[in-house]
DSSP file (Angstrom, degrees, kcal/mol; ACC not computed):
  #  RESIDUE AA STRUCTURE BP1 BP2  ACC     N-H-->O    O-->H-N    N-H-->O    O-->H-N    TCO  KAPPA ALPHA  PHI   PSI    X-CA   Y-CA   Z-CA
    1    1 A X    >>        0   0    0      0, 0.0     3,-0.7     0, 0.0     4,-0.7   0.000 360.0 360.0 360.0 -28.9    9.7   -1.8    0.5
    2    2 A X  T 34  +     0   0    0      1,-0.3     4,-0.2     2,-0.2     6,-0.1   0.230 360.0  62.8 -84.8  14.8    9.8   -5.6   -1.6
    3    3 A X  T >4>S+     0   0    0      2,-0.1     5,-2.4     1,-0.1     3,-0.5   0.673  92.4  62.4-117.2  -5.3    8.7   -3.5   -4.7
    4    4 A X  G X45S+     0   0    0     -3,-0.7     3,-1.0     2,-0.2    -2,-0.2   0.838  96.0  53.9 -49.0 -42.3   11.7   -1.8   -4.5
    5    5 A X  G 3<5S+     0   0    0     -4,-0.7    -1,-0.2     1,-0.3    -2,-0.1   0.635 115.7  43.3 -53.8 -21.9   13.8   -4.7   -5.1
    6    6 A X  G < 5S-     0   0    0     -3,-0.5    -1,-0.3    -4,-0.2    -2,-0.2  -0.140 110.7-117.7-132.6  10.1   11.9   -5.3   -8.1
    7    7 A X  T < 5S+     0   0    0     -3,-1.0    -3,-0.2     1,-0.2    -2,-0.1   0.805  75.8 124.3  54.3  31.1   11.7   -1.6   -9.4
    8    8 A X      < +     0   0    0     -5,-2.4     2,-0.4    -6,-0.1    -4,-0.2  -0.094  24.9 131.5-122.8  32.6    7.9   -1.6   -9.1
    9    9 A X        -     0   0    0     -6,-0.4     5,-0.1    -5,-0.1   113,-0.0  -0.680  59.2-120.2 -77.4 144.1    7.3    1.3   -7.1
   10   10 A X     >  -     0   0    0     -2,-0.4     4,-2.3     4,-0.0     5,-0.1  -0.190  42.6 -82.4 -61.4-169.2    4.7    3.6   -8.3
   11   11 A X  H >> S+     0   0    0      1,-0.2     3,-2.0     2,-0.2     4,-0.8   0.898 125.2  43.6 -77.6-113.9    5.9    7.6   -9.1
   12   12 A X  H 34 S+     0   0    0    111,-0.8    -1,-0.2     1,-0.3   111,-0.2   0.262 122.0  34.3  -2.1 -56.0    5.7    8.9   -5.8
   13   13 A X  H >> S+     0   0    0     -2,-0.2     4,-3.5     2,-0.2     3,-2.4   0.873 109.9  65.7 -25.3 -71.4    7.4    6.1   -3.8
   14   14 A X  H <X S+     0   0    0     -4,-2.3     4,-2.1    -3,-2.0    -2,-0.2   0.703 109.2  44.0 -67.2 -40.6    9.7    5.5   -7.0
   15   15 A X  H 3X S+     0   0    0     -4,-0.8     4,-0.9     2,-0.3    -1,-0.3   0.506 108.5  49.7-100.5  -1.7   11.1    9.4   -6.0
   16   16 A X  H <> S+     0   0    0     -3,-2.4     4,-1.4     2,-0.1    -2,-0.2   0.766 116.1  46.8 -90.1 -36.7   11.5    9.3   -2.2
   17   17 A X  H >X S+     0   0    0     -4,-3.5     4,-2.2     1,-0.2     3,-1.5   0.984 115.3  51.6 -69.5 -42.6   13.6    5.7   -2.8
   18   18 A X  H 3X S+     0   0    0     -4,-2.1     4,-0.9     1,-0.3    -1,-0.2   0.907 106.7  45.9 -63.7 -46.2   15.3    7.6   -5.4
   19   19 A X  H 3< S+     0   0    0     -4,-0.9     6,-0.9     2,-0.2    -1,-0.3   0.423 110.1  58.8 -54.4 -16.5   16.3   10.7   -3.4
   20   20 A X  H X< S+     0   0    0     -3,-1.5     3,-1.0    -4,-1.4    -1,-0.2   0.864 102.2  50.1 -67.4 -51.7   17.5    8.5   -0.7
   21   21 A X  H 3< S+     0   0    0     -4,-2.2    -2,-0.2     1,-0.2    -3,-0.1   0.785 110.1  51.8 -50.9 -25.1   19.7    6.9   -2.8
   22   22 A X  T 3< S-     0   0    0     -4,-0.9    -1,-0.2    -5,-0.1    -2,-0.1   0.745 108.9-121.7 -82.1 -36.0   20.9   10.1   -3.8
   23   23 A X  S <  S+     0   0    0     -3,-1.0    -3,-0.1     2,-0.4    -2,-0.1  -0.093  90.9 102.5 127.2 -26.6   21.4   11.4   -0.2
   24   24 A X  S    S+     0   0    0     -6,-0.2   107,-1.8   106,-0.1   108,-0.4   0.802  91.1  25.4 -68.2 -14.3   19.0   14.4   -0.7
   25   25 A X  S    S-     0   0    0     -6,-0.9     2,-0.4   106,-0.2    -2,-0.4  -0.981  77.1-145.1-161.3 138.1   16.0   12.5    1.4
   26   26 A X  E     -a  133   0A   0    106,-4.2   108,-2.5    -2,-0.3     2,-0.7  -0.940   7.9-156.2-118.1 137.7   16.5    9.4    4.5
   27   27 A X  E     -ab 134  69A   0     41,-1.3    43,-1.4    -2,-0.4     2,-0.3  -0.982   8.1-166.5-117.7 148.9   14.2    6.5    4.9
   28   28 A X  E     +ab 135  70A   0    106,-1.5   108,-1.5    -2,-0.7    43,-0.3  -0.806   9.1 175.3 -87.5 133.9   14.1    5.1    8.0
   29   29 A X        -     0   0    0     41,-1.1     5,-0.3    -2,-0.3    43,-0.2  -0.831  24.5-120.2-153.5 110.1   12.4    1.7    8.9
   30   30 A X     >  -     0   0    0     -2,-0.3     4,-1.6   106,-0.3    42,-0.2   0.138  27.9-111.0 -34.8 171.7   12.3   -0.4   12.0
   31   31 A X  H  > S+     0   0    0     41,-0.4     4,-1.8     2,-0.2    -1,-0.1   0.616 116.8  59.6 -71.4 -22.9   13.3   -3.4   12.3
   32   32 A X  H  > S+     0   0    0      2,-0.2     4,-2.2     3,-0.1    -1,-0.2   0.772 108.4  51.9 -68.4 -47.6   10.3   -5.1   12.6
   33   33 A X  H  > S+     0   0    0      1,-0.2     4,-1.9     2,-0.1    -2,-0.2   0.978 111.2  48.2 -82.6 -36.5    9.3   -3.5    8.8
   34   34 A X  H >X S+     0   0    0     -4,-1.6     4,-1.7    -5,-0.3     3,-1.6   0.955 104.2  51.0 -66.3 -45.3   12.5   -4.8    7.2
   35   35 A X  H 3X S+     0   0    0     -4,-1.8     4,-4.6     1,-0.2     5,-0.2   0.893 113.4  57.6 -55.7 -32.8   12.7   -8.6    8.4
   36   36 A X  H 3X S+     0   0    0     -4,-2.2     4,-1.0     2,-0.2     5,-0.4   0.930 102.9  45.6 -49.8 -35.2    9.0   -8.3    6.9
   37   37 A X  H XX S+     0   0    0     -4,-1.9     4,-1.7    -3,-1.6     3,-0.8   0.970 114.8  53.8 -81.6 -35.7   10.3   -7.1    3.5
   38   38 A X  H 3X S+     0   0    0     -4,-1.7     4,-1.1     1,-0.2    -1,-0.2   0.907 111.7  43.8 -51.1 -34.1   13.1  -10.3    4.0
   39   39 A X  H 3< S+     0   0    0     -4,-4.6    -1,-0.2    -5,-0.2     4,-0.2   0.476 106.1  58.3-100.0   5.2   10.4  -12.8    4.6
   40   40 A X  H <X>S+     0   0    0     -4,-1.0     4,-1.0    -3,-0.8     5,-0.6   0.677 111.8  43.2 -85.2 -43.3    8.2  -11.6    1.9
   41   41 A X  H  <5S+     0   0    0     -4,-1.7    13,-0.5    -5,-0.4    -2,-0.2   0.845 118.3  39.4 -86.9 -19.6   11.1  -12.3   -0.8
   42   42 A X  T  <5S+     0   0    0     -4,-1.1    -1,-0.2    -5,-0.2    -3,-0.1   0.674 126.2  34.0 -91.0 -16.9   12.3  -15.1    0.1
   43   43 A X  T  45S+     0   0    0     -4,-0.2    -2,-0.2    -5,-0.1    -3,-0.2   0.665 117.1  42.5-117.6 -21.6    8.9  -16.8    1.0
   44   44 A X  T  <5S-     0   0    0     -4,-1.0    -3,-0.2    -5,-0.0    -2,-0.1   0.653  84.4-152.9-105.9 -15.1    6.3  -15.5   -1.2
   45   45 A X      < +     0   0    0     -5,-0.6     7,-2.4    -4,-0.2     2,-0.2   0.408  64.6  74.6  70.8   2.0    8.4  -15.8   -4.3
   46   46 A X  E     -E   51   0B   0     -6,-0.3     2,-0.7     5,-0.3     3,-0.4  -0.838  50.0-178.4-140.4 106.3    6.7  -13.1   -6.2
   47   47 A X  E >  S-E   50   0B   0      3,-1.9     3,-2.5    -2,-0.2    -6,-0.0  -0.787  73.5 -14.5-100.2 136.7    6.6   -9.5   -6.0
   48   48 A X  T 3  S-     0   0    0     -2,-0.7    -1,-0.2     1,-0.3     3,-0.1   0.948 128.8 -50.6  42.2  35.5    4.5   -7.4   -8.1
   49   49 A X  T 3  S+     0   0    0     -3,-0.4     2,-0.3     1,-0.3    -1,-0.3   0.398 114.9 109.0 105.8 -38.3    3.9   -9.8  -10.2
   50   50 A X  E <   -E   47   0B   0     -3,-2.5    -3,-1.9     1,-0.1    -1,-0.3  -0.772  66.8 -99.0-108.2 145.2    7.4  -11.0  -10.8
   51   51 A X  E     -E   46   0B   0     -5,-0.3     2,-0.4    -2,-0.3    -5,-0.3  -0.125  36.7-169.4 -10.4 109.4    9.6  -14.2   -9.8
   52   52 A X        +     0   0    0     -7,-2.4     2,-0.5    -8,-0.1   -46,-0.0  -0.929  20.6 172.3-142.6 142.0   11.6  -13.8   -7.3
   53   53 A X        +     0   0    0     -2,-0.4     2,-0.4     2,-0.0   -11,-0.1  -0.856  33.1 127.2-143.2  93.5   14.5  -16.1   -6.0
   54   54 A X        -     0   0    0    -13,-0.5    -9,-0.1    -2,-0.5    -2,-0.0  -0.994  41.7-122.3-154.8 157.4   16.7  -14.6   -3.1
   55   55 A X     >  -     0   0    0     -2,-0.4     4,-1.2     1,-0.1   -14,-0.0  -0.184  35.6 -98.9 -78.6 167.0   18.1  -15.0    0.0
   56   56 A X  T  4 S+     0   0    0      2,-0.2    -1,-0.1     1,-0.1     5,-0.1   0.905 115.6  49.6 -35.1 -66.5   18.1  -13.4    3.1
   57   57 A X  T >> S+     0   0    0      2,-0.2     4,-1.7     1,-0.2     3,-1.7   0.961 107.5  57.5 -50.1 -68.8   21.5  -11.6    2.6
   58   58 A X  H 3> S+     0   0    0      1,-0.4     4,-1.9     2,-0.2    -2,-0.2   0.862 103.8  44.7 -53.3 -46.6   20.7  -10.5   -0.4
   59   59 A X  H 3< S+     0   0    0     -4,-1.2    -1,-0.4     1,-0.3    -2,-0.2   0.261 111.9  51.0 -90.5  20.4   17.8   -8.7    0.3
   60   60 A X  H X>>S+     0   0    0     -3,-1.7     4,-3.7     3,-0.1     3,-1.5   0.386 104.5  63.8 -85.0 -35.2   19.1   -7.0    3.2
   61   61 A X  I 3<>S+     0   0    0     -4,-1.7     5,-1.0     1,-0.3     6,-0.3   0.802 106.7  44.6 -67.2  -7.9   22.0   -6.1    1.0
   62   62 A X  I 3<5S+     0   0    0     -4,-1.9    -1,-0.3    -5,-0.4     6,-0.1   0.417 115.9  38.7-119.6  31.7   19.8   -4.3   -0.8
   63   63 A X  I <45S+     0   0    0     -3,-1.5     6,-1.9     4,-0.2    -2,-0.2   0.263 134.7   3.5-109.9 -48.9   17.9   -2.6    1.4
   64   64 A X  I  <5S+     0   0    0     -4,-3.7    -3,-0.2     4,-0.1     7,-0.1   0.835 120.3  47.3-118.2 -43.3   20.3   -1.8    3.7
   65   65 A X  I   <S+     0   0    0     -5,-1.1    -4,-0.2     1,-0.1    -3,-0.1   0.936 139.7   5.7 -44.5 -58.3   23.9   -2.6    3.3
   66   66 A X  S   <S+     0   0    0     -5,-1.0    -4,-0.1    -6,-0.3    -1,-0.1   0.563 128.2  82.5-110.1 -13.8   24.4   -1.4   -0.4
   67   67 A X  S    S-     0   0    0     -7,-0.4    -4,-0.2    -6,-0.3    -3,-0.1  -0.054  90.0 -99.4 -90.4-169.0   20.6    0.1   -0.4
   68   68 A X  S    S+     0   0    0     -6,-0.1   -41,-1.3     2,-0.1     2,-0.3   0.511  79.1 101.3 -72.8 -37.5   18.9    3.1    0.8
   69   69 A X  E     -b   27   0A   0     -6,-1.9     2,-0.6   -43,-0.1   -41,-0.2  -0.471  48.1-159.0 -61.3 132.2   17.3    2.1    4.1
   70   70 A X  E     -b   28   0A   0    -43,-1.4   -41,-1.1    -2,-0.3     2,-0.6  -0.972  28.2-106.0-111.5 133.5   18.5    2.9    7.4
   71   71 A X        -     0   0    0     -2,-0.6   -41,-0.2   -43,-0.3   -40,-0.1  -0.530  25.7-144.6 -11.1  68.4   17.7    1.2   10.3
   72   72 A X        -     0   0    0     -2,-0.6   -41,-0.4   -42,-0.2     2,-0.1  -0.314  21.7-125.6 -90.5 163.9   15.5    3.1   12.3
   73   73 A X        -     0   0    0    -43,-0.1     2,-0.5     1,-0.1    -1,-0.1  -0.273  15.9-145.0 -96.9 159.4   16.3    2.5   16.3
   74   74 A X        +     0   0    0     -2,-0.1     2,-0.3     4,-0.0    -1,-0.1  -0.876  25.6 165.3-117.7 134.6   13.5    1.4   18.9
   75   75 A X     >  -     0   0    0     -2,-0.5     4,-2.1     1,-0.1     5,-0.3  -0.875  56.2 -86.9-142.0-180.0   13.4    2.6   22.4
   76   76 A X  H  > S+     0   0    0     -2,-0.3     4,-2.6     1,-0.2     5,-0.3   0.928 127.5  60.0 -50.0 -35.2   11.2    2.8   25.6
   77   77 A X  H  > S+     0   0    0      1,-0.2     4,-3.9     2,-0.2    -1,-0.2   0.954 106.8  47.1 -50.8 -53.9    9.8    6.1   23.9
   78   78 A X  H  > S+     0   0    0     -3,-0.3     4,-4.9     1,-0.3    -1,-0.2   0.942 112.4  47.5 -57.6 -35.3    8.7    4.0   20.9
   79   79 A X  H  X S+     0   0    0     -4,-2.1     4,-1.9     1,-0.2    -1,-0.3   0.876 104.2  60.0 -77.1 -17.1    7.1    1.4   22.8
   80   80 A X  H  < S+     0   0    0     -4,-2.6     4,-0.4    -5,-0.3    -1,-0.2   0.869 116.4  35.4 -61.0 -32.4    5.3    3.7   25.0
   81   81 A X  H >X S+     0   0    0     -4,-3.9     3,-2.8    -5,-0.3     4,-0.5   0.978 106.8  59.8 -48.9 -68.4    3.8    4.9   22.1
   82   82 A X  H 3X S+     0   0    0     -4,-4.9     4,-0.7     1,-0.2    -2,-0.2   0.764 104.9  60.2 -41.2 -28.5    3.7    1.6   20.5
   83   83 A X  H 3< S+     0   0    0     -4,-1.9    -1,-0.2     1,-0.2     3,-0.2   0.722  97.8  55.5 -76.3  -3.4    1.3    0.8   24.0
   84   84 A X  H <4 S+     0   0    0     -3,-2.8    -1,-0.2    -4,-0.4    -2,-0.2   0.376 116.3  41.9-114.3 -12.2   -1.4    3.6   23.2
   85   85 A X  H  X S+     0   0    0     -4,-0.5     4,-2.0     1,-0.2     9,-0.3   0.385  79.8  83.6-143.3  42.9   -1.9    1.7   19.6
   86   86 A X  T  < S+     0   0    0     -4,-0.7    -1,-0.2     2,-0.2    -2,-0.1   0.056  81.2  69.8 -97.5  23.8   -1.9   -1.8   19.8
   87   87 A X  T  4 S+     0   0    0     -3,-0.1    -1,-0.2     3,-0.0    -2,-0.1   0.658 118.0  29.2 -95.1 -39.0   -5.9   -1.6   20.8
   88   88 A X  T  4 S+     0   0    0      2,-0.1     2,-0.2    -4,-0.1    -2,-0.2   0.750 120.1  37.8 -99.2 -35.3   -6.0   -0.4   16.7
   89   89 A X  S  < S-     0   0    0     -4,-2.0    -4,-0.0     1,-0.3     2,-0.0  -0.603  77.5 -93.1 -88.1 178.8   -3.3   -1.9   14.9
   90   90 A X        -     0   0    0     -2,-0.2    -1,-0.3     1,-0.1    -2,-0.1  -0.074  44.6 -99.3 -59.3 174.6   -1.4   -4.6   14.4
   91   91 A X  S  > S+     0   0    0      3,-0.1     4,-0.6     1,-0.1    -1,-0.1   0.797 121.9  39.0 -74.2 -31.6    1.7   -5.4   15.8
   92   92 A X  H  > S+     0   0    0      2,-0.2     4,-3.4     3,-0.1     3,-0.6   0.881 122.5  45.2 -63.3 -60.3    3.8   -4.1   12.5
   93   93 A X  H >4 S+     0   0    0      1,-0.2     2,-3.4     2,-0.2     3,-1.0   0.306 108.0  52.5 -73.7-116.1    1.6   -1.4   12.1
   94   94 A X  H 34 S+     0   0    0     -9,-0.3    -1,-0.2     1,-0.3     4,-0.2   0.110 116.0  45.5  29.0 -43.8    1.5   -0.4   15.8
   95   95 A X  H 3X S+     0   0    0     -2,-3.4     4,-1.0    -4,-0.6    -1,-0.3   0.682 110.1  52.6 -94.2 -18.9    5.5   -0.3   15.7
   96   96 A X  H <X S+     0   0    0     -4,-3.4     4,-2.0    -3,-1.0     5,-0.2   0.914 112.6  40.8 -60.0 -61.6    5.8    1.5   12.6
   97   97 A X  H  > S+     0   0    0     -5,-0.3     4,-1.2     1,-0.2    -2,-0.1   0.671 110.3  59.8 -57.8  -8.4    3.5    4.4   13.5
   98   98 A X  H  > S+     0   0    0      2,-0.2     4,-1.0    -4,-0.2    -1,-0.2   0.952 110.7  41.8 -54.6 -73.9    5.1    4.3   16.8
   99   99 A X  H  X S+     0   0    0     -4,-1.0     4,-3.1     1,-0.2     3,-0.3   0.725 112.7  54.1 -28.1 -59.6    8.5    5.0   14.8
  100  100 A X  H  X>S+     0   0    0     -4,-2.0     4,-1.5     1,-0.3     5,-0.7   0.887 110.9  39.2 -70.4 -74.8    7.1    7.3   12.7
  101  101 A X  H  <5S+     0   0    0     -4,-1.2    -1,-0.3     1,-0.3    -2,-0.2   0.615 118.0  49.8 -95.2 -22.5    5.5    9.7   15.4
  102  102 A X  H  <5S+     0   0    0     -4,-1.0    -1,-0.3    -3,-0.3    -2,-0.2   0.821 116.8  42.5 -90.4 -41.0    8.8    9.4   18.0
  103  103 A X  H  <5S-     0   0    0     -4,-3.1    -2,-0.3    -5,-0.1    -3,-0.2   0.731 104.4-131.8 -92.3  12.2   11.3   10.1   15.1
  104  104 A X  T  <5 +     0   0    0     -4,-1.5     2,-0.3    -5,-0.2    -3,-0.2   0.982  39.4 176.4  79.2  52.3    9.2   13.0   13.5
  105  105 A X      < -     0   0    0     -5,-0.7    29,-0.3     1,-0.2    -1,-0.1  -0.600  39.1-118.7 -97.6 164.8    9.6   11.4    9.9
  106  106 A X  S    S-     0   0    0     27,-3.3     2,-0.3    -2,-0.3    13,-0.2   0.991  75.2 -34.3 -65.4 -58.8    7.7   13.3    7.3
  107  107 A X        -     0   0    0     26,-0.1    28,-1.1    11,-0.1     2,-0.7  -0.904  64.0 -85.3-152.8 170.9    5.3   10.3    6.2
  108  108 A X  E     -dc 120 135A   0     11,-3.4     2,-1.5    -2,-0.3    13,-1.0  -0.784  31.7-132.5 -85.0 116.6    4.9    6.6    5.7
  109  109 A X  E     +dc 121 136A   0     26,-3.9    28,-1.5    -2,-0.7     2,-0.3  -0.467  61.4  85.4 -70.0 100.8    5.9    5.3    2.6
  110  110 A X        -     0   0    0     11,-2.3    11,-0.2    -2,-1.5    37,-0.1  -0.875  65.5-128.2 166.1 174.8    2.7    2.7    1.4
  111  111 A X        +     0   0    0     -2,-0.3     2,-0.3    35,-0.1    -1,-0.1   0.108  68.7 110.7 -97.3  14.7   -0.4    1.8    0.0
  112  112 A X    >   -     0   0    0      1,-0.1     3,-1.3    34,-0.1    34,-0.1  -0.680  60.4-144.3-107.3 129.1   -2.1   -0.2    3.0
  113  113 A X  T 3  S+     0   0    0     -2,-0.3    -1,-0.1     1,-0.2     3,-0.1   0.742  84.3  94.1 -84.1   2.5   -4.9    1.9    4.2
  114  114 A X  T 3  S+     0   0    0      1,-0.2    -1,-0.2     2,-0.1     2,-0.1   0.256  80.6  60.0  -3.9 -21.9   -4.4    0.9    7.6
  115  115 A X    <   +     0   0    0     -3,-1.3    -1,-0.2     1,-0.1    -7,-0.1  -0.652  62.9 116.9-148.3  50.8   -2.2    4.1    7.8
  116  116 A X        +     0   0    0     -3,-0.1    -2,-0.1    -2,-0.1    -1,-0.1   0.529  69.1  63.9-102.9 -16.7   -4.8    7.0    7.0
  117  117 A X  S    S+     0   0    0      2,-0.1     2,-0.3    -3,-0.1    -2,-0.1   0.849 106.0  58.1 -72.8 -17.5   -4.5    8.6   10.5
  118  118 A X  S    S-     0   0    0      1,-0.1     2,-0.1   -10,-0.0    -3,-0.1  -0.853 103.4 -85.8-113.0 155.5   -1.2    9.2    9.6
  119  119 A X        -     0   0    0     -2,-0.3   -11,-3.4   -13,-0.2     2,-0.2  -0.180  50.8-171.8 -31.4 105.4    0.7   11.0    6.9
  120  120 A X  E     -d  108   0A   0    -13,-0.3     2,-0.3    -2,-0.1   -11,-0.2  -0.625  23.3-176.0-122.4 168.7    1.3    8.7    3.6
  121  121 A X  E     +d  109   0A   0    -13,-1.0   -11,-2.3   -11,-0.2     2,-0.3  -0.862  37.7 118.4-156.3 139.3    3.2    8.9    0.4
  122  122 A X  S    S+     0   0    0      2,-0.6  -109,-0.1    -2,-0.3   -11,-0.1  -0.691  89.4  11.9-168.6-108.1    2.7    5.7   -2.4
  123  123 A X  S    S-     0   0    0     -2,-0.3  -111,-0.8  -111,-0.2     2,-0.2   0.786 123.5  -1.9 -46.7 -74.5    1.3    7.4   -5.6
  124  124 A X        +     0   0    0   -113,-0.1    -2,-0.6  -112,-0.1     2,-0.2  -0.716  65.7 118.4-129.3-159.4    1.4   11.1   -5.5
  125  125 A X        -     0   0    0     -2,-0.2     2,-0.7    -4,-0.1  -113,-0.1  -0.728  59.1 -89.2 137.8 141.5    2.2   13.4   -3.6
  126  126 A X        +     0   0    0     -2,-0.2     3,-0.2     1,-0.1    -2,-0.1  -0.831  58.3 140.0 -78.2  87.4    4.8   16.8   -3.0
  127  127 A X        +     0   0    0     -2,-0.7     5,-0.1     1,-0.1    -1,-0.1  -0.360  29.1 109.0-121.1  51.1    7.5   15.2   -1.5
  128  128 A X        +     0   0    0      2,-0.1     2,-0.2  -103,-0.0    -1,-0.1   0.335  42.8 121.6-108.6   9.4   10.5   17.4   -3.6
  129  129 A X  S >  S-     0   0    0     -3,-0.2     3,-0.6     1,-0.1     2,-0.4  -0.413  74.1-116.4 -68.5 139.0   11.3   19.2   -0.4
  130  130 A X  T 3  S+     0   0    0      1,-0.2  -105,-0.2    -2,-0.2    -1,-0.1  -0.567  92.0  17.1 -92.3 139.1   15.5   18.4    0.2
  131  131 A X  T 3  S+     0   0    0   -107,-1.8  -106,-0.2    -2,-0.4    -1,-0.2   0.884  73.3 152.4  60.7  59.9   16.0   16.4    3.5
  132  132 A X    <   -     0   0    0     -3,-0.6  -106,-4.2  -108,-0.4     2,-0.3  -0.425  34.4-144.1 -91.7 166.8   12.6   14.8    4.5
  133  133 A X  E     -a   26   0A   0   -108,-0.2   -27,-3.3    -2,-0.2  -106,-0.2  -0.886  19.8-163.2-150.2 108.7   13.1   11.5    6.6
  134  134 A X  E     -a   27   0A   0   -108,-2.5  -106,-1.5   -29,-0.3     2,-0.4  -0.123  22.7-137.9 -74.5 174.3   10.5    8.7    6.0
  135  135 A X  E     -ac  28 108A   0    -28,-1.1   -26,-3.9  -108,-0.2     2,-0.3  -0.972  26.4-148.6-149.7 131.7    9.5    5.8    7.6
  136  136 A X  E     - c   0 109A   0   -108,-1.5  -106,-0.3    -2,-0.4     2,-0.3  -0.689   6.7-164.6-101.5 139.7    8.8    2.5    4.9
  137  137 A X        -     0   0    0    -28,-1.5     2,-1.2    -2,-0.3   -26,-0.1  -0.852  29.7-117.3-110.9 151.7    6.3   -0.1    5.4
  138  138 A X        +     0   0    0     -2,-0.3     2,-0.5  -137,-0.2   -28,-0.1  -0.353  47.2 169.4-108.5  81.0    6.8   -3.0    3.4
  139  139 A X        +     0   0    0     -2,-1.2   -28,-0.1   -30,-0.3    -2,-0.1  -0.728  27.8 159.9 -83.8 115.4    4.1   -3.0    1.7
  140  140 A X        +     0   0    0     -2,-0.5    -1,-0.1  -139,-0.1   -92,-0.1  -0.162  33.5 134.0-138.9  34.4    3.2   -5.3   -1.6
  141  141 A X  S    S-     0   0    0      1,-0.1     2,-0.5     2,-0.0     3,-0.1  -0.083  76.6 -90.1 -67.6-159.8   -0.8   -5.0   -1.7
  142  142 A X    >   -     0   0    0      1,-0.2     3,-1.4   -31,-0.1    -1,-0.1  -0.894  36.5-113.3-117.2 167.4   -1.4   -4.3   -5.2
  143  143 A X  G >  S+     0   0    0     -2,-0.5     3,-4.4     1,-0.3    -1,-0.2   0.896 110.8  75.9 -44.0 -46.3   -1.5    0.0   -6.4
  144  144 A X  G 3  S+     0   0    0      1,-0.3    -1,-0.3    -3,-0.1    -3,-0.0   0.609  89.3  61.5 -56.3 -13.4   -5.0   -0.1   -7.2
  145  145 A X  G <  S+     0   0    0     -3,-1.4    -1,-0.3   -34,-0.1    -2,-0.1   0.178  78.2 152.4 -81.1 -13.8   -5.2    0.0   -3.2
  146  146 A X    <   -     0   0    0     -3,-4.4     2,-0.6     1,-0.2   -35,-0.1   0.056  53.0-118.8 -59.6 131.5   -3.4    3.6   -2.7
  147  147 A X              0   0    0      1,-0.2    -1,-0.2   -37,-0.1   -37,-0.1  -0.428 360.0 360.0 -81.0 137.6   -4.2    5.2   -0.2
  148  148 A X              0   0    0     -2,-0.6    -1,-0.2    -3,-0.1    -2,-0.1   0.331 360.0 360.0 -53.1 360.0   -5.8    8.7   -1.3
């Protein structure tokens, strides 16, 4: 999600954020994956490579307020989930795939291979079907890392 900010998604990626914007396609993302993608721009100061200098506000406004992201909502369902796979993930990942598999979203948007049991999208991929509903990680490992 931070290489969005910065226009450094690869192809694949680069067309589900576009198709959101568009309308034609929704991502979704917990809350847990966006505050990541805030504290990654404001605290690591480089994304992809580039300089970055922004606030807090900003980078929600551009994710979610003015951006493409929705918000996706967390409920007993998720966590029940979330309780059957915190023995194998993280706590991020654990609440994303959680998300993911209670709102039925087509795939996860990233490169961390962490997320091969489930359904991915980063590099390529058919994802030109109209009104698929993703679920973003915020993910800034570097490409060469894409999950297969």
């Amino acid at each position: 999600m931070a290489r969005y900010l910065v226009d450094q998604l690869p192809p694949a990626a680069d067309d589900v954020f576009k198709r959101s914007e568009r309308g034609i396609d929704v991502i979704e993302a917990p809350t847990v994956t966006v505050s990541e993608a805030i504290w990654t721009a404001v605290n690591k100061n480089t994304i992809a490579g580039i300089t970055v200098e922004t606030t807090p506000n900003a980078v929600l406004r551009g994710l979610v307020n003015d951006g493409p992201v929705r918000i996706a909502p967390t409920d007993d369902q998720d966590l029940a989930v979330y309780g059957s796979l915190i023995d194998h993930h993280t706590l991020h990942d654990a609440l994303l795939i959680a998300n993911h598999r209670i709102r039925g979203t087509e795939a996860i948007i990233t490169n961390d291979e962490n997320f091969t049991s489930e359904e991915t999208v980063w590099r390529t991929g058919d994802w030109r079907r109209v009104g698929r509903s993703y679920a973003s990680n915020q993910s800034i490992q570097p490409i060469e890392r894409a999950v297969a």
